[in-house]
LUMPAFI-653945 format. One record per residue (C-alpha): x, y, z; residue number from 1; residue in three letters. Coordinates in pm, whole numbers. Each point is the difference from the previous one (the first is absolute). Last residue first. Example, Ala and Ser with C-alpha at 12.3 -4.5 7.8 and 13.67 -1.06 7.14 Angstrom:
# LUMPAFI-653945
x->1367	y->-106	z->714	i->2	aa->Ser
x->-137	y->-344	z->66	i->1	aa->Ala
//
This chain:
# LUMPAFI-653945
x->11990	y->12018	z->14151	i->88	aa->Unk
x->-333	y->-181	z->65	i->87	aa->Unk
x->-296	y->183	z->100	i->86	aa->Unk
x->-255	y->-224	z->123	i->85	aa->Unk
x->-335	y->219	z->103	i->84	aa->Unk
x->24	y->250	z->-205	i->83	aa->Unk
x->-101	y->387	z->81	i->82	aa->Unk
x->-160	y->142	z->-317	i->81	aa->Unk
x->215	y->260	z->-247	i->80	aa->Unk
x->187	y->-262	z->-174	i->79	aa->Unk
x->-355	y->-97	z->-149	i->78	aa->Unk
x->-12	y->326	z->-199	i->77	aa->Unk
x->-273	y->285	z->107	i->76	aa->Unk
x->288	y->211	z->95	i->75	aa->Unk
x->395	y->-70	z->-80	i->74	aa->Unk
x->193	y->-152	z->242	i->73	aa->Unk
x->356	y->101	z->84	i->72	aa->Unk
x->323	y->-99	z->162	i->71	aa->Unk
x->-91	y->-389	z->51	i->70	aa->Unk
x->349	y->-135	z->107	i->69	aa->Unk
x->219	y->-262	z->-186	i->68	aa->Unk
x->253	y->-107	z->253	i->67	aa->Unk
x->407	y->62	z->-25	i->66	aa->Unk
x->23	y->325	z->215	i->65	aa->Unk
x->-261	y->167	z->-141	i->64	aa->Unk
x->-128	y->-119	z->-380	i->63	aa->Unk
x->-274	y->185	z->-161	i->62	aa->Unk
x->-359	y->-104	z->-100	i->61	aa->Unk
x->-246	y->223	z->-173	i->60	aa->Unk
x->-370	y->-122	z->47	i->59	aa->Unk
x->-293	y->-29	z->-233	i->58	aa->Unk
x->-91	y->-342	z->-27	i->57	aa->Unk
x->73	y->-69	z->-331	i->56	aa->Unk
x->-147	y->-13	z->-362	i->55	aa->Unk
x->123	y->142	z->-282	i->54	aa->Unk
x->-228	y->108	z->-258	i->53	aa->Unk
x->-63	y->15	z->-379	i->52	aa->Unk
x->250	y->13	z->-310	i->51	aa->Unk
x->384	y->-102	z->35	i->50	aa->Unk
x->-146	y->-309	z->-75	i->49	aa->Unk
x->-183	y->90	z->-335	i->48	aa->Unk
x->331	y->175	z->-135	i->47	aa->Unk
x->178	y->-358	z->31	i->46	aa->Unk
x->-254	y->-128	z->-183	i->45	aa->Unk
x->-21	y->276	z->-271	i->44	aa->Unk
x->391	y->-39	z->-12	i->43	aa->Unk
x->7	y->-389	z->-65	i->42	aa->Unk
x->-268	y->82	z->-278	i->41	aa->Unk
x->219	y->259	z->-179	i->40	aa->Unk
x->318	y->-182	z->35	i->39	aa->Unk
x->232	y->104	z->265	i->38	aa->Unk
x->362	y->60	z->44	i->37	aa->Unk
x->173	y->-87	z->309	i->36	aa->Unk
x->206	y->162	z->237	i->35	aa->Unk
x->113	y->-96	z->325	i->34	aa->Unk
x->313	y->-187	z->-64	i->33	aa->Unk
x->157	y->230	z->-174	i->32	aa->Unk
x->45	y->171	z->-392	i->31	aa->Unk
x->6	y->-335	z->-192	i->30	aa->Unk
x->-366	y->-53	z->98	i->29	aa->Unk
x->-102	y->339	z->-195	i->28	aa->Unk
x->262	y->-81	z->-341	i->27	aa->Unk
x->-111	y->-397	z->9	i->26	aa->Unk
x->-352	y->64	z->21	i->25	aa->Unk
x->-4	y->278	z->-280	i->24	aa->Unk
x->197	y->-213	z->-243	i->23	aa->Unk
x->-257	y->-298	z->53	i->22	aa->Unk
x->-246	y->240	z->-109	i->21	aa->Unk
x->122	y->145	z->-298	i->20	aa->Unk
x->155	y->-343	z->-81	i->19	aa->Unk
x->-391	y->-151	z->26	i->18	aa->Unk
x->-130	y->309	z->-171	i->17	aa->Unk
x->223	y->-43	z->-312	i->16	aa->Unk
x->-48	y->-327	z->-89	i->15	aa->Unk
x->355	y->-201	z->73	i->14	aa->Unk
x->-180	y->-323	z->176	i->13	aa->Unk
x->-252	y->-13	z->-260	i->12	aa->Unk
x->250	y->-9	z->-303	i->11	aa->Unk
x->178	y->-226	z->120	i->10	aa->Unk
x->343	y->-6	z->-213	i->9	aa->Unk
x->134	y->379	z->134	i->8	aa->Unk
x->62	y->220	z->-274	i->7	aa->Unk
x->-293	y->247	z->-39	i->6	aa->Unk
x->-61	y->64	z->364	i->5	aa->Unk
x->358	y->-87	z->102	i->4	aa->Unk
x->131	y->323	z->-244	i->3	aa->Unk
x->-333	y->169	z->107	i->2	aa->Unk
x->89	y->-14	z->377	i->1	aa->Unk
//
């Protein structure tokens, strides 16, 4: 990275930070599909949605002989109350 950083004929587009950091993007997304590297803002976004609750309505479904079947509902969650056009 120095040799382009002190060679290169654009002298913005070989500043040390910007190879630094378009080295680490290539090397983390060159490893699989899945992985990506993150800059410090895209992180503390992403961080801020894994943050907070999850909403649902409290059940655990399973699958019996091809249909989706209610196997549990949890207390005091709307799963837990009789309704009146369940649809599987």
């Amino acid at each position: 990275m120095q040799l382009v950083n002190e060679n290169y004929v654009d002298e913005k587009a070989s500043a040390y930070d910007q190879l630094a950091k378009t080295a680490l993007h290539g090397m983390v997304e060159s490893l699989d599909p899945h992985s990506e590297f993150l800059e410090a803002k895209d992180n503390e976004e992403f961080e801020e949605d894994l943050v907070g609750e999850f909403g649902g309505i409290g059940i655990q479904v399973e699958t019996r002989q091809g249909k989706a079947v209610v196997h549990h509902a949890a207390r005091g969650h709307a799963g837990e109350r009789p309704a009146s056009n369940a649809v599987m």
